[in-house]
PLY file of the C-alpha trace (Angstrom):
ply
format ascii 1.0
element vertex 331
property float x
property float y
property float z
element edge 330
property int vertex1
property int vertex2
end_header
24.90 -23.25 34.45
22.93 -25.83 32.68
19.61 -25.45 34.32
20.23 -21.67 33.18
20.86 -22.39 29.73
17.97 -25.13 29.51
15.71 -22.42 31.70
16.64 -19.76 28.63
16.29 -22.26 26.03
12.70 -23.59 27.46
11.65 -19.93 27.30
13.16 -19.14 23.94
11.15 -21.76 22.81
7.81 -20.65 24.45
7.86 -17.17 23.05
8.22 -18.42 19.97
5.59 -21.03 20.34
3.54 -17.91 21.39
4.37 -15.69 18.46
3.56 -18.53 16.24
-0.07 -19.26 17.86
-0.58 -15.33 17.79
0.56 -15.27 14.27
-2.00 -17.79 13.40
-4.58 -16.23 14.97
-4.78 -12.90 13.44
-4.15 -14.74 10.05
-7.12 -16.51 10.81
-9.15 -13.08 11.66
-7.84 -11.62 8.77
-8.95 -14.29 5.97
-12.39 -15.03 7.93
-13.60 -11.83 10.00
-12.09 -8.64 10.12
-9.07 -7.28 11.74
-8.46 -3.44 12.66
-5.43 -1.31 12.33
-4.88 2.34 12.81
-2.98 3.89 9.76
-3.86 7.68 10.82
0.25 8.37 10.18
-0.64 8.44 6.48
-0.20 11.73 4.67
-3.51 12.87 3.66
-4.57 16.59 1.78
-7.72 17.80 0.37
-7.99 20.04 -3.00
-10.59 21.53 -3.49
-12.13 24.06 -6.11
-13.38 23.84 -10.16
-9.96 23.34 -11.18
-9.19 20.57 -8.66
-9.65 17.77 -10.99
-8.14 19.61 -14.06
-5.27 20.74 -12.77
-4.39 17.49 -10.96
-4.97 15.87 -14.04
-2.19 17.17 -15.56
0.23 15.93 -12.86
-0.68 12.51 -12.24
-0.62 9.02 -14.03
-4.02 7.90 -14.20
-7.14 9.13 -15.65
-8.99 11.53 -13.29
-11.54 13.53 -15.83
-15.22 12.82 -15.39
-14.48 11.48 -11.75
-17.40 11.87 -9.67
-18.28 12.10 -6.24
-18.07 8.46 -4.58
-15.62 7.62 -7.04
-11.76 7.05 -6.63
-8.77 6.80 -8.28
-5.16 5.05 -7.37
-1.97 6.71 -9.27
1.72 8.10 -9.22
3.17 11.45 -9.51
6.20 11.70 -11.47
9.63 13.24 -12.32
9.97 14.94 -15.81
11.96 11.54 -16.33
9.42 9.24 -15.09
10.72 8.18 -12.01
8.13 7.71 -8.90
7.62 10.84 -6.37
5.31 8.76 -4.43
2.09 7.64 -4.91
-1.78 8.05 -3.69
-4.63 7.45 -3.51
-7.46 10.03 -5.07
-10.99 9.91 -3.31
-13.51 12.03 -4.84
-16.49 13.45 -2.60
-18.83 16.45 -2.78
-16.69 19.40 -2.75
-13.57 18.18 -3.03
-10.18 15.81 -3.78
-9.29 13.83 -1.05
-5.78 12.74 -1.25
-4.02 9.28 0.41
-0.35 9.32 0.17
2.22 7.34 2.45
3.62 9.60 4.85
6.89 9.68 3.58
5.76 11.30 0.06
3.21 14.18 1.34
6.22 16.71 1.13
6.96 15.65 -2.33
3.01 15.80 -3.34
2.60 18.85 -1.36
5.34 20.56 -2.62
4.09 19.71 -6.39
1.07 20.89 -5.90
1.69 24.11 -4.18
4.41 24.75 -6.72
2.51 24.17 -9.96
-1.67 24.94 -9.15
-0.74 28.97 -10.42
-3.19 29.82 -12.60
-5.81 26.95 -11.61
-8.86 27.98 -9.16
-7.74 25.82 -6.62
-7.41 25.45 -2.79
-5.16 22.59 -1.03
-5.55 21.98 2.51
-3.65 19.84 4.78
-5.29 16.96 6.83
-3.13 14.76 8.48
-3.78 15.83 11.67
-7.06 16.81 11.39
-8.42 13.30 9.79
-8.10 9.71 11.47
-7.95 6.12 8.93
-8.94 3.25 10.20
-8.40 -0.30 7.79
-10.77 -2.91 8.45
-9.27 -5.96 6.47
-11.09 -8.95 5.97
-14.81 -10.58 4.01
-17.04 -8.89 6.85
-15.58 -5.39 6.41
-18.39 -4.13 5.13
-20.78 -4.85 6.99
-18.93 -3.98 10.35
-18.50 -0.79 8.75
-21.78 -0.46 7.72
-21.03 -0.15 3.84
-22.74 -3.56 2.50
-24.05 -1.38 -0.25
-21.11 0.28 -1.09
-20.14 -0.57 -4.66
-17.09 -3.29 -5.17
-14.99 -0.70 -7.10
-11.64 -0.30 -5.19
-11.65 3.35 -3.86
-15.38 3.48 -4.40
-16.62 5.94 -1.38
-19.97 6.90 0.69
-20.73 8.46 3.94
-21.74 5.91 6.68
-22.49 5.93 9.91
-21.39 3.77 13.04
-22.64 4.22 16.76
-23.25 8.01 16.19
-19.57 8.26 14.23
-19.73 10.09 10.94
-16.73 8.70 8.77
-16.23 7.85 5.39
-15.81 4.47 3.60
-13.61 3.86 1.25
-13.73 0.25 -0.65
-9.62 -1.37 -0.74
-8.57 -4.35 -2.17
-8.79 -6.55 1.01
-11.78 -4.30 3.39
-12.86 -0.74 4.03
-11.06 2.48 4.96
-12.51 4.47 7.58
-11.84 8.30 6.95
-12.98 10.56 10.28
-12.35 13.25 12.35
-9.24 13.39 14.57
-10.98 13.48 17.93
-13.44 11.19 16.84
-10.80 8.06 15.88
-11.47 6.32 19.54
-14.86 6.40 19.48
-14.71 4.88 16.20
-12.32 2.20 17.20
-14.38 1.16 20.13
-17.33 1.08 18.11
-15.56 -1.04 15.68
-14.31 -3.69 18.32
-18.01 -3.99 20.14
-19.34 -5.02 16.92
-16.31 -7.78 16.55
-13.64 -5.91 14.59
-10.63 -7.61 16.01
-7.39 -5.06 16.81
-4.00 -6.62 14.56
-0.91 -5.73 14.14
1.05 -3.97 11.73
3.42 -6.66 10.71
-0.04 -9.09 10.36
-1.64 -6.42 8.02
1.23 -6.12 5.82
1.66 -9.85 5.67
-1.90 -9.80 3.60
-0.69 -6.92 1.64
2.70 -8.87 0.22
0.57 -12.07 -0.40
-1.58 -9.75 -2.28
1.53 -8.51 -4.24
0.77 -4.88 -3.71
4.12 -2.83 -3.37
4.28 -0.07 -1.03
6.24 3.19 -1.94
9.16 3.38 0.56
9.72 0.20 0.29
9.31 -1.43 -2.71
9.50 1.19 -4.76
11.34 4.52 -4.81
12.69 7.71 -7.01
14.49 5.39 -8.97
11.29 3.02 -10.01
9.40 3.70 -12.89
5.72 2.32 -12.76
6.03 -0.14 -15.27
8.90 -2.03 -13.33
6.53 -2.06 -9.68
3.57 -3.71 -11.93
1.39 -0.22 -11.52
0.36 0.07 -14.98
-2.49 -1.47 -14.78
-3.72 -0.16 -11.82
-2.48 3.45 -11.73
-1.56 4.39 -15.59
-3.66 5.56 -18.51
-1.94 5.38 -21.84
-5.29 7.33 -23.38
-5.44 10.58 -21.46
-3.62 13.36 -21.98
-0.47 15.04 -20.69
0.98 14.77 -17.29
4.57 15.08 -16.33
6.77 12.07 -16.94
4.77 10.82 -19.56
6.70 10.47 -22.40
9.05 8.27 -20.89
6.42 5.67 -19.37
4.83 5.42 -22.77
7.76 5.25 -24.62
8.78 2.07 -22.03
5.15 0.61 -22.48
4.90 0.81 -26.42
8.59 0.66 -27.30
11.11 -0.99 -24.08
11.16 -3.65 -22.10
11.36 -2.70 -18.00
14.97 -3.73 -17.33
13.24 -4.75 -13.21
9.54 -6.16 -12.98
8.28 -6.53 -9.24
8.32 -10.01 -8.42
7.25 -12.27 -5.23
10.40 -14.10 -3.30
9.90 -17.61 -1.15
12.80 -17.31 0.95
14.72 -20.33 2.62
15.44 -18.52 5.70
14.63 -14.80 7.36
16.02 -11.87 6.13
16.08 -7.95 6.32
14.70 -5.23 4.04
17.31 -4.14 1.69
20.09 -7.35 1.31
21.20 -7.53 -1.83
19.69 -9.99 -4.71
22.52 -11.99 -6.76
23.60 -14.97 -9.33
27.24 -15.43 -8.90
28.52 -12.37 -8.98
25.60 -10.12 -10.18
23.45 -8.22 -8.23
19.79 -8.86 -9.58
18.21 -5.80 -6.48
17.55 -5.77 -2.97
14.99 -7.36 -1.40
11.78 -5.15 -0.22
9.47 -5.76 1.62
9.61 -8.80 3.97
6.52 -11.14 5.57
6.55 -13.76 7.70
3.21 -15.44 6.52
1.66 -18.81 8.56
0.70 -20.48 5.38
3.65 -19.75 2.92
6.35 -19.03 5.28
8.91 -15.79 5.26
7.84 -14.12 1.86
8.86 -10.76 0.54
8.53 -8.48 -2.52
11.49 -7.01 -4.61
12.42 -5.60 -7.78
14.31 -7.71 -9.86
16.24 -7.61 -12.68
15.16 -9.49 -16.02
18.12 -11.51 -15.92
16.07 -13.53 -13.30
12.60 -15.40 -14.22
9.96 -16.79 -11.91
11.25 -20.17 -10.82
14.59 -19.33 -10.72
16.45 -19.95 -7.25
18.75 -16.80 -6.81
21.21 -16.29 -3.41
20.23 -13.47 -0.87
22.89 -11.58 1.58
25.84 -12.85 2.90
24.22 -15.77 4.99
23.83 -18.78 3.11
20.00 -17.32 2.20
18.09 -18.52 -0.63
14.87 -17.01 -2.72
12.82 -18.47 -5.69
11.33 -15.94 -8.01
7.53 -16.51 -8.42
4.98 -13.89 -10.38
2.58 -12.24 -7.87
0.12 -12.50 -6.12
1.41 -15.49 -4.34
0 1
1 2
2 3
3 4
4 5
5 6
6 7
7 8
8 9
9 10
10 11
11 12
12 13
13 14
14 15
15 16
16 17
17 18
18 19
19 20
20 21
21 22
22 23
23 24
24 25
25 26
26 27
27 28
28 29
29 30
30 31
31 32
32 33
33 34
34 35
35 36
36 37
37 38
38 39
39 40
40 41
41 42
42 43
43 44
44 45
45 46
46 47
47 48
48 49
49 50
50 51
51 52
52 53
53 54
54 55
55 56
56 57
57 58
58 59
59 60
60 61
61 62
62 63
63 64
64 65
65 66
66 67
67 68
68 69
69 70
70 71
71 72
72 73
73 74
74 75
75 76
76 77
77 78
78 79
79 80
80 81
81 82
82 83
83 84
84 85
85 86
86 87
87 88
88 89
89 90
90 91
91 92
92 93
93 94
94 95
95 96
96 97
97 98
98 99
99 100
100 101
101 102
102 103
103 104
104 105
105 106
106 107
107 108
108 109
109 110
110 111
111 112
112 113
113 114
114 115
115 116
116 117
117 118
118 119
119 120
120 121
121 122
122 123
123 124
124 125
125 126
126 127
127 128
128 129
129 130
130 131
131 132
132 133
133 134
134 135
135 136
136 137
137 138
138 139
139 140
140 141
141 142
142 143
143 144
144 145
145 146
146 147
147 148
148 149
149 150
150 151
151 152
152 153
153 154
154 155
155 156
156 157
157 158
158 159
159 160
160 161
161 162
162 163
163 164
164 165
165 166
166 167
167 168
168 169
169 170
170 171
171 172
172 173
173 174
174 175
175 176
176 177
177 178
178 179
179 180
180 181
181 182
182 183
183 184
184 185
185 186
186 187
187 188
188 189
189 190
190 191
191 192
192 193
193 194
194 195
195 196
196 197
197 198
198 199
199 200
200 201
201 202
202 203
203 204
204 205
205 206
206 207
207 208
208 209
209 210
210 211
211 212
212 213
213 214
214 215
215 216
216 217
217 218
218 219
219 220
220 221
221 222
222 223
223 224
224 225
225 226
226 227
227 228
228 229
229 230
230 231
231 232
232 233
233 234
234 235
235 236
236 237
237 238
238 239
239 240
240 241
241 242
242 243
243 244
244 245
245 246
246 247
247 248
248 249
249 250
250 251
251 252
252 253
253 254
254 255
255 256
256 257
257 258
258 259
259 260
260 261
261 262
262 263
263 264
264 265
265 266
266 267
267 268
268 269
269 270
270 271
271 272
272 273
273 274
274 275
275 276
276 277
277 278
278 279
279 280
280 281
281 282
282 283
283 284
284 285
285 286
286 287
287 288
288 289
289 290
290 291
291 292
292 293
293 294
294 295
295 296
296 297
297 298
298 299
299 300
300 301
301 302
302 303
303 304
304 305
305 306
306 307
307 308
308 309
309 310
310 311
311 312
312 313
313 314
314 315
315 316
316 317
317 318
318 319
319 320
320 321
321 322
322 323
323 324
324 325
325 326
326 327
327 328
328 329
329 330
């Protein structure tokens, strides 16, 4: 009984020895080559027509008049109230609109869309299926995906070509996008990996994209968020443009209110799960969003909190003795 105990023990140990070492190394990939992950799920549409940009205009947050082609927008779409539908990303190329939306929000958008383009010259197209993303994610991006030249503009865009693949690139925060067709995705990835583009997993990816602070609709933010509270404004609001539904209540929060939850960074004292609850004493503060387990600044997550709590407070998570302090983001 004890040599089966120690035997578990020993291996308990081992695989997490393992998951540790692997954990390192894709950091390491990540923050000094370039790591690849396949985010086809994601919801994309195309809208195309000389309304397009008009007409979406009018529905989302951001600035989208005088786009051009190789240009790109991030932004939110919105309840009459101001609450979040989802979010996406807009990339402009000859022709048409391409839109980027988590998958779990391309009903909402397409829905929206279909429901108020009447009277606009128009045309929206799904492409989910029909289009393959590949993230590259690291400083030599770019030049694995041939796109050296394209501007540093997030969402800036430009045809490219890799071992015979046609795709588009798309400039992110940490990499490139890689926008092709469906049957073309593993010819893309294998062209990607000869040239040193290292395969990583999810949970590594999204550890860069919490220690970026960059909230993900689904999970850090939902119909109840307003932009202002997930830190958006900056990236995804114009307060000079005109109309577009929910309006009124985002600039009446930005010029007049004070967001009653800002999107903060947690260092926690122990693991915990998406969704425990956030408290001092007795009052809930939120729930905790998105969680990371990052080799350099341990288990890390993102949540909405209330004002109540500041960055360097310490405040009490779940019901197992866990602890968080608040710190502004990025980490």
């Amino acid at each position: 009984m004890l040599e089966s105990v120690a035997g578990t023990g020993t291996d308990a140990l081992d695989t997490a020895l393992a998951d540790a070492a692997a954990a390192q190394a894709e950091a390491r990939v990540l923050s000094e080559g370039c790591g690849l992950l396949d985010r086809s799920e994601r919801g994309k549409l195309a809208l195309s027509g000389p309304g397009a940009i008009e007409f979406l205009n009018g529905q989302v947050t951001n600035e989208l008049e005088g786009l051009m082609p190789g240009e790109g927008r991030y932004a939110a779409f919105l309840t009459h109230k101001g609450k979040m539908l989802g979010d996406l990303r807009i990339v402009a190329v000859e022709g048409e609109l391409l839109l980027d939306t988590e998958r779990s929000a391309l009903q909402e958008l397409f829905d929206m869309i279909r429901r108020f383009k009447v009277g606009y010259e128009v045309e929206l197209r799904k492409r989910t299926l029909e289009r393959g993303l590949l993230s590259l994610i690291g400083p030599t991006a770019g030049e694995l995906a041939n796109a050296e030249d394209l501007p540093s503009d997030e969402h800036a865009n430009a045809a490219v070509e890799i071992d015979g693949v046609t795709a588009l690139a798309v400039r992110t925060d940490v990499g490139v996008d890689l926008l092709c067709g469906a049957a073309d995705i593993e010819r893309l990835r294998t062209a990607l990996t000869a040239r040193g583009a290292s395969v990583v997993s999810e949970q590594a990816a999204e550890c860069v994209r919490v220690e970026h602070g960059r909230p993900r609709y689904g999970l850090d933010m939902d119909t109840s968020t307003i932009p202002q509270e997930a830190g958006l404004n900056e990236r995804a609001v114009s307060f000079t443009k005109g109309c577009y539904v929910g309006q009124e209540t985002v600039a009446r929060l930005y010029y007049k209110g004070k967001p009653n939850r800002h999107l903060r960074g947690l260092r926690l004292s122990a693991p915990v799960t998406t969704g425990e609850e956030l408290r001092v004493g007795e009052r809930s503060l939120g729930r905790v969003g998105s969680v990371a387990l990052s080799p350099t600044l341990g288990t890390i997550a993102l949540a909405l909190v209330r004002r109540e709590a500041s960055p360097g407070d310490t405040i009490d998570v779940g019901e197992r003795g866990a602890t968080a302090q608040v710190v502004e983001l990025p980490f």
